[in-house]
N, C-alpha and C positions, 0 to 999 in steps of 0.2 A: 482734723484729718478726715475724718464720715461728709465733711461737705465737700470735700477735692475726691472721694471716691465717688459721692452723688454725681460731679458735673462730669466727672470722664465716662459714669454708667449714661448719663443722657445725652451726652456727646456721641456716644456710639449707638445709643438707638435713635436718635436723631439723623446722625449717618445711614444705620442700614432702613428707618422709615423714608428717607428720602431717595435711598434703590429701589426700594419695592414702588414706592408708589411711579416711579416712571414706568414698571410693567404694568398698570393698573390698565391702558390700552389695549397692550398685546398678551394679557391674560384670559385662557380659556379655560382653562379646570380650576375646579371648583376648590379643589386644595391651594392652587396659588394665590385665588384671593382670598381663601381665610388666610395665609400668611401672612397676604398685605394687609388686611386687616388686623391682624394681630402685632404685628410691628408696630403702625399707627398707634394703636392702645398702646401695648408700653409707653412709645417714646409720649403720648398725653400724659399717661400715669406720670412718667417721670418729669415732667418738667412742673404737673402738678406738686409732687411729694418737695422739688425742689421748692419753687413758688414759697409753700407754704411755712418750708424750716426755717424759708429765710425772712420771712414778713416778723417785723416785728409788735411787740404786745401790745396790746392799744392804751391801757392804762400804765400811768408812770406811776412810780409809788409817791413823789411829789404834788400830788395833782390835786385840789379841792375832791373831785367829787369821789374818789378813791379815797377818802377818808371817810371813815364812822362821825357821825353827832355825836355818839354816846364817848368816843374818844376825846372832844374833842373840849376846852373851856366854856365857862359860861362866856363870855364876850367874844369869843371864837365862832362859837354858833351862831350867834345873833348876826355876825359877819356875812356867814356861807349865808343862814337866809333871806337877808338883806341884797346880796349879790343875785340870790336864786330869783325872790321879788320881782328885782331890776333886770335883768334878763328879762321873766317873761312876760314885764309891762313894752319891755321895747319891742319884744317880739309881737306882743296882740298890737300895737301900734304900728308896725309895719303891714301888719294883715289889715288893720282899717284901711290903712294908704291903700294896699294891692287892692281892694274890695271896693273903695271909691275908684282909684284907674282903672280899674278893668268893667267897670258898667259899660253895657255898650249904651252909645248913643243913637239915637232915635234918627231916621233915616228921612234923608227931605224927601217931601208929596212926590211920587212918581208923577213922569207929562201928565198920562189919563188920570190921574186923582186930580192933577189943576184944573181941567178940562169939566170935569166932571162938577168941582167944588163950586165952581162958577153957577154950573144949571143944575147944581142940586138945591139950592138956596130957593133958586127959581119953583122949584118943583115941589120942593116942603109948603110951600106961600100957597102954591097952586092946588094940592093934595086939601090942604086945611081948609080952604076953601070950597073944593069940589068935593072933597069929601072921600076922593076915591086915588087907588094908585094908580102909579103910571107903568103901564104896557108895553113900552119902548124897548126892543130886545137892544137896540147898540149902548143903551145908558145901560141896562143891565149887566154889558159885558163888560163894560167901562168899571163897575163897582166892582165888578167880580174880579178884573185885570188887579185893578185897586189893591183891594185885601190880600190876592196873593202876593202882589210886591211890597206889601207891606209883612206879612207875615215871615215870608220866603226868601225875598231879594239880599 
């Protein structure tokens, strides 16, 4: 009976939240819209209060993990922890699989890195040789493009 007086109370502040708020335009003092405001809360309160009487309990009193150990036999427990075990060996096993797919993979040479790989080869031979770096501001942009498309892209 208190749940058919719940829906006909939120039936009716549902109805008068849904007049007010069509003044919510052509409202100018300040008393109408706390009105409209205050409809609005109710008719949340009550669909909340309703929401909630009617959800039901999460644990069944059937249910493995709603039981005590200490309730329970020696060969009975050994069951639940054995279940329990298995459980959360399949669970770390699905986290290996997630953890190996979701490695990102390594992104091919940007143009400028190939461009560069070519006469960087050239330029290590040439440096070890000569002794000294090379001064080229375009190869430098080139490494520098490099790295951010590597690090960034």
């Amino acid at each position: 009976m208190g749940n058919r007086e719940q829906v006909a109370e939120l039936i009716a502040s549902l109805e008068q939240a849904t007049l007010m708020s069509h003044q919510i335009g052509t409202a100018v003092d300040r008393n109408q819209l706390l009105q409209i405001s205050s409809s609005l809360r109710t008719a949340h309160h009550r669909v909340s209060t309703l929401l909630l009487s009617t959800t039901p309990s999460p644990a069944s009193d059937n249910s493995v993990s709603s039981v005590d150990p200490m309730q329970l036999g020696e060969g009975e427990a050994e069951e639940v922890e054995d279940e329990r075990d298995s459980a959360v060996e399949k669970v770390e096993e699905k986290m290996r699989e997630c953890f190996i797919r979701n490695k990102r993979a390594k992104r091919p040479l940007s143009p400028s890195s190939a461009v560069v790989e070519t006469s960087a080869t050239e330029e290590r031979s040439s440096r070890d040789y000569y002794g000294q770096f090379d001064l080229d501001p375009n190869a430098s942009k080139l490494r520098a493009l490099d790295l951010i498309y590597q690090f960034h892209g």
